[in-house]
C-alpha positions as CSV (number, residue, x, y, z in Angstrom):
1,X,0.0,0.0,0.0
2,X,1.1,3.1,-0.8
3,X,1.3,6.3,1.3
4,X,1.2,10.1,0.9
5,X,3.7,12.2,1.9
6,X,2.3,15.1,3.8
7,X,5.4,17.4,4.7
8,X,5.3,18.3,8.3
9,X,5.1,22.4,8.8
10,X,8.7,23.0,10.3
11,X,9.7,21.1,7.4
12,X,8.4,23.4,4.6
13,X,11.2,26.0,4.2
14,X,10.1,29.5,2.3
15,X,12.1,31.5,0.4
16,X,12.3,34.8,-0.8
17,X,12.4,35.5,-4.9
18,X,12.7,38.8,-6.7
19,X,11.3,38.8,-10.4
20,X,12.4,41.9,-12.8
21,X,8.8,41.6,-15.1
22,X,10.5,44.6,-17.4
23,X,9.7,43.8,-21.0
24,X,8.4,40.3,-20.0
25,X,5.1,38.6,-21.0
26,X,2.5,39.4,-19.4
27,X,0.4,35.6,-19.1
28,X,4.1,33.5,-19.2
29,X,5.3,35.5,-16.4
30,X,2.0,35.5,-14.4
31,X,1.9,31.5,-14.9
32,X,5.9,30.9,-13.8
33,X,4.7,33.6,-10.4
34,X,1.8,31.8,-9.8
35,X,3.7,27.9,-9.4
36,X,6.4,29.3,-7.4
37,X,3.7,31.0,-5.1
38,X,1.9,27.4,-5.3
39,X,5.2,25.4,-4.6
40,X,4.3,23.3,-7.5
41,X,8.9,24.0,-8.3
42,X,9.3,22.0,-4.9
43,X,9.6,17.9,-4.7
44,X,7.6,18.5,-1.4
45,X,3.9,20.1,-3.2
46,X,0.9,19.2,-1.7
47,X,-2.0,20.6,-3.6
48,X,-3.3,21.2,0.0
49,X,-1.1,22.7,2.1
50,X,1.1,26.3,1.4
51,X,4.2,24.8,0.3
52,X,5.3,27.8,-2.1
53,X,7.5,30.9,-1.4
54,X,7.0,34.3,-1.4
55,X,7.7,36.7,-4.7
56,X,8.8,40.3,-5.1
57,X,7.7,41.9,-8.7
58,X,9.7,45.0,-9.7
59,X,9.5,46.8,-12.6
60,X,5.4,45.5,-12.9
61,X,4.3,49.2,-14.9
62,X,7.1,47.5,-17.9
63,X,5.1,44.4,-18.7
64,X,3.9,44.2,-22.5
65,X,1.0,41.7,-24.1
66,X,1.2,41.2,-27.7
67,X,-0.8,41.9,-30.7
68,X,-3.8,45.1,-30.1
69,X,-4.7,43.6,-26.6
70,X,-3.3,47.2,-25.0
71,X,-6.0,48.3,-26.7
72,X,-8.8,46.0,-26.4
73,X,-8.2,43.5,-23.4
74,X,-10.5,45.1,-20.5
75,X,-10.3,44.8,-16.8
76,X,-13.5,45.3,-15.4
77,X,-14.9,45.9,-11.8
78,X,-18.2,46.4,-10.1
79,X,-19.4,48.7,-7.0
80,X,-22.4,46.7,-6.2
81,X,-25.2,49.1,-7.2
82,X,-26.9,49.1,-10.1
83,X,-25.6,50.4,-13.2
84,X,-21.9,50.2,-10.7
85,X,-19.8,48.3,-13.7
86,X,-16.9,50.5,-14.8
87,X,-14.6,48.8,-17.1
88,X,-10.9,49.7,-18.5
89,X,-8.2,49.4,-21.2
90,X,-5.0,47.2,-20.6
91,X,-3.6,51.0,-21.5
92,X,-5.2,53.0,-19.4
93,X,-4.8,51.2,-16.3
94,X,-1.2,50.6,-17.0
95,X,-1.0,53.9,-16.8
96,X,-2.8,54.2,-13.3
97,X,-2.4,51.3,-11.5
98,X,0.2,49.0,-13.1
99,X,0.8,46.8,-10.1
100,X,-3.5,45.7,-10.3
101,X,-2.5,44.1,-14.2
102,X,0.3,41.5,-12.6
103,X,-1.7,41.1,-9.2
104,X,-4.9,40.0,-11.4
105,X,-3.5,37.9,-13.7
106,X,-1.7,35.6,-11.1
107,X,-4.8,35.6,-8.9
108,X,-6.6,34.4,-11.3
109,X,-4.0,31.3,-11.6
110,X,-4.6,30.3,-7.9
111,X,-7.5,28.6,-6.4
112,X,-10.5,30.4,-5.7
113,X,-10.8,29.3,-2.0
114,X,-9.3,29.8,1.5
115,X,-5.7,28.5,0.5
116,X,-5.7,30.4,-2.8
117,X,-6.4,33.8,-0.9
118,X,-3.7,32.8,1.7
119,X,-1.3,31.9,-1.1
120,X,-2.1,35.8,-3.1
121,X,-0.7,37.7,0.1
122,X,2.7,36.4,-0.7
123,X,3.0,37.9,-3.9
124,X,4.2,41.0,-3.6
125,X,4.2,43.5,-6.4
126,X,5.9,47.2,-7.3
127,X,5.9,49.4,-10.5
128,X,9.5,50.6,-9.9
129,X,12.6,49.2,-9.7
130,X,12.9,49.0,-6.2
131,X,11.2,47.1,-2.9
132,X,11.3,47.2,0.7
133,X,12.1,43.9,1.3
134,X,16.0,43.8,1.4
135,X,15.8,42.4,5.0
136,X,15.0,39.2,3.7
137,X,17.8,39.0,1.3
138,X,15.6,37.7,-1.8
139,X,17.0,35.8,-4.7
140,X,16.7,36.6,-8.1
141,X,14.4,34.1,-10.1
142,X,15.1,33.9,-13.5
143,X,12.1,33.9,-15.9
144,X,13.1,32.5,-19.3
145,X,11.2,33.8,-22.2
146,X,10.6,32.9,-25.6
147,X,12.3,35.6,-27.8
148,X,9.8,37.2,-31.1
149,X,6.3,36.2,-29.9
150,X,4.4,39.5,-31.4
């Protein structure tokens, strides 16, 4: 009979990564964020437990998507009262909030429950090139992307 390995909580060790998103893509960077944030890059994963690490975007107001999607992907969001829906250009809100782009992307990889909202408030995101987490000595995690792509 075979047995699962559940890893015990003093066992599961979290690092600190740093991720430079400048002229990266947007869904391939959100996807290789959201597995290190899952643990899923650890031989101890266990899709029920928080077994990932804790990221550090900078640089999240350079991301591109290809093709016209700056001009036609929309973010939208609702106030709760009728008529409340308010809806947005890649663009524009790029140009306001460029850390929401990044943040909604790789939430929308996690799971929609208790963990996956658990797992989101280790990700942490800024549009300039520098953070205010030196104290915990992050690595850099290198993001390999496919060069052309447009």
């Amino acid at each position: 009979m075979n047995k699962t390995l559940v890893p015990k909580l003093e066992d599961i060790e979290k690092k600190w990564y740093v991720v430079d998103a400048q002229d990266q893509r947007l869904g391939r960077l959100a996807t290789e964020i959201a597995n290190v944030l899952r643990g899923k890059n650890k031989p101890i994963y266990t899709p029920h437990m928080d077994t990932g690490d804790y990221v550090i975007v900078i640089n999240a107001d350079k991301v591109v998507v290809t093709g016209k999607k700056s001009e036609q992907k929309l973010y939208r969001r609702h106030s709760g009262r009728p008529g409340g829906m308010k809806t947005e250009t890649f663009a524009n809100l790029q140009k306001r909030i460029p850390e929401r782009i990044l943040e909604k992307a790789v939430k929308g990889m996690l799971p929609k429950n208790t963990l996956g909202r658990n797992l989101f408030t280790n990700l942490k995101v800024y549009s300039g090139s520098s953070h205010p987490h030196e104290a915990q000595k992050p690595e850099v995690l290198n993001i390999v992307t496919i060069p052309g792509g447009n």
